[in-house]
N, C-alpha and C positions, 0 to 999 in steps of 0.2 A: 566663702563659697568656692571659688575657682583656688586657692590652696588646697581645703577639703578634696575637692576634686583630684586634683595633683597626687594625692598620698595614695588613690588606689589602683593609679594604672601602669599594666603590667603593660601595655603593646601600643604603639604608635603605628597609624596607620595612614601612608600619606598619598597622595596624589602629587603625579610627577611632575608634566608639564605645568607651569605657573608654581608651584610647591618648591620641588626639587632642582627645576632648574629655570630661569627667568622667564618661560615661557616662548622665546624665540627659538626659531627653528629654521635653520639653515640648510638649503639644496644646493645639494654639488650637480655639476652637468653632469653627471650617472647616474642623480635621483637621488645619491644616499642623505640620509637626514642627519642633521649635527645639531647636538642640544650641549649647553653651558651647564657644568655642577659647579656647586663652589665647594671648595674645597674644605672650610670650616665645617659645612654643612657634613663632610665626608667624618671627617674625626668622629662628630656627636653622632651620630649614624651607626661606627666600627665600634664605639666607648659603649654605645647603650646594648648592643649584642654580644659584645665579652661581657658585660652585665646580667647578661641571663634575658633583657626585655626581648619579647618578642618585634620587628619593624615588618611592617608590611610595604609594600608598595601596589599600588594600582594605578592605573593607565589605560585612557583606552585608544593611545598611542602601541606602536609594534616595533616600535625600534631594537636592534639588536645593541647597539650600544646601550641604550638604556638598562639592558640585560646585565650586559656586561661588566659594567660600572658597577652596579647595587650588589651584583654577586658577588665583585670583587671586594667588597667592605665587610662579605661576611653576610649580607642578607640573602633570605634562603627562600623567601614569602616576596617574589616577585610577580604580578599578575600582569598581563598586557593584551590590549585588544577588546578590554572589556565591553561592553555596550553597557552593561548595568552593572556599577560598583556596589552598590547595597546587597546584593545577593552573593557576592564575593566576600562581604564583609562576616555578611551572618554565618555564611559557610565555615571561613575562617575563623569564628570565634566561638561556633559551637564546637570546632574540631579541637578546639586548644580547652575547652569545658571555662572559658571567660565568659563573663557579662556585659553589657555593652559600658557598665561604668568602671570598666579594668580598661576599656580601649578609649585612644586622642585619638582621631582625624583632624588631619589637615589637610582643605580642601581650599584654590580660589574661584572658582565659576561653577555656573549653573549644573552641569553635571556632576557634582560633590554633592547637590544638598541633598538628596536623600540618606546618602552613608554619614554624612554628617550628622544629620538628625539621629541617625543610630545610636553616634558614639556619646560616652559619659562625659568627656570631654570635646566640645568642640572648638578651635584653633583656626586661625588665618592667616595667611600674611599680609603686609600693609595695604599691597595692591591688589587685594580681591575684588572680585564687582561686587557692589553693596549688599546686594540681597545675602549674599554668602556672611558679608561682616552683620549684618544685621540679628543671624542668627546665635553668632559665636561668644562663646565664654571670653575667648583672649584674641585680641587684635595683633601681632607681630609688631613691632616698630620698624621688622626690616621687612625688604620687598622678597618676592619668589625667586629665591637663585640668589638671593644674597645675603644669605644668612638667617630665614626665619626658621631653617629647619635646626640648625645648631641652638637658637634663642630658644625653644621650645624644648627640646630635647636637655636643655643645660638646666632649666629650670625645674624640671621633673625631678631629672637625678640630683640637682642641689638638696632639695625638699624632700628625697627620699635614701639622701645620703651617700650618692653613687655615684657622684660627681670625680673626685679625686681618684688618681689613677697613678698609684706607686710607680708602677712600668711601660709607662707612655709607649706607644712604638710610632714610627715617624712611617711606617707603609701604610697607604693612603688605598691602598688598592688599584692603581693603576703598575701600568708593566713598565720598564727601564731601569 
């Protein structure tokens, strides 16, 4: 079933904080907010969009870094500030003419489940709160921020053949 699943989604659509980065969130004495990517996570991210997949991102976090980062991999479908992800989602996927069983979320807490429930595929990482693992097709073996977004993205394009990648590039998306 959750292979079956795998073979027909074109779009990954993820939730940031707890997802994409450990969910820790650091305040500098000027306010600004510091969030952790992993960087494996970054490759499978930049691999699946020179692939043609569509990646979403939603948040309803407002961070400019957050911005800035996912743009810089090449993702173009950054959402932030949301209050209600499921209305972002459907938008998004009617506007791309997909079905909910073309699109993975990955979500860890309580404000994921609804878009979760949407997707064809549903996806966790290790450390979701239960209610969230309870609903999901596939559990991560890694936590938020350390890799469950590369496990998940690596396994799609294995199984759909889009794994390998003749001309690797080693830019990551950040600047220096």
């Amino acid at each position: 079933m959750f292979l079956d699943k795998i073979k027909h989604i074109k779009a990954f659509i993820l939730d940031v904080d707890g997802v994409l980065t450990d969910g820790t969130v650091l305040v500098t004495e000027t306010g600004e907010q510091l969030r952790r990517f992993n960087i494996k996570d970054g490759y499978a991210l930049q691999l699946a969009v020179k692939r043609g997949y569509y990646v979403v991102a939603v948040s309803g976090g407002r961070s400019k870094g957050i911005e800035l980062r996912l743009k810089g991999l090449g993702i173009k479908e950054v959402y932030l500030g949301l209050d209600s992800k499921i209305e972002t989602c459907r938008i998004f996927l009617q506007s791309k003419g997909l079905e909910p069983g073309h699109a993975l979320y990955m979500g860890d807490d309580i404000p994921d489940l609804p878009a979760l429930q949407l997707a064809g595929l549903k996806v966790c990482p290790a450390d979701a709160a239960e209610e969230i693992k309870s609903v999901c097709d596939y559990i991560s073996p890694k936590k938020g921020g350390e890799g469950c977004v590369r496990d998940i993205i690596e396994k799609v394009l294995k199984v759909r053949g889009d794994w390998y990648d003749e001309s690797p590039s080693a830019h990551d998306g950040t600047s220096g």
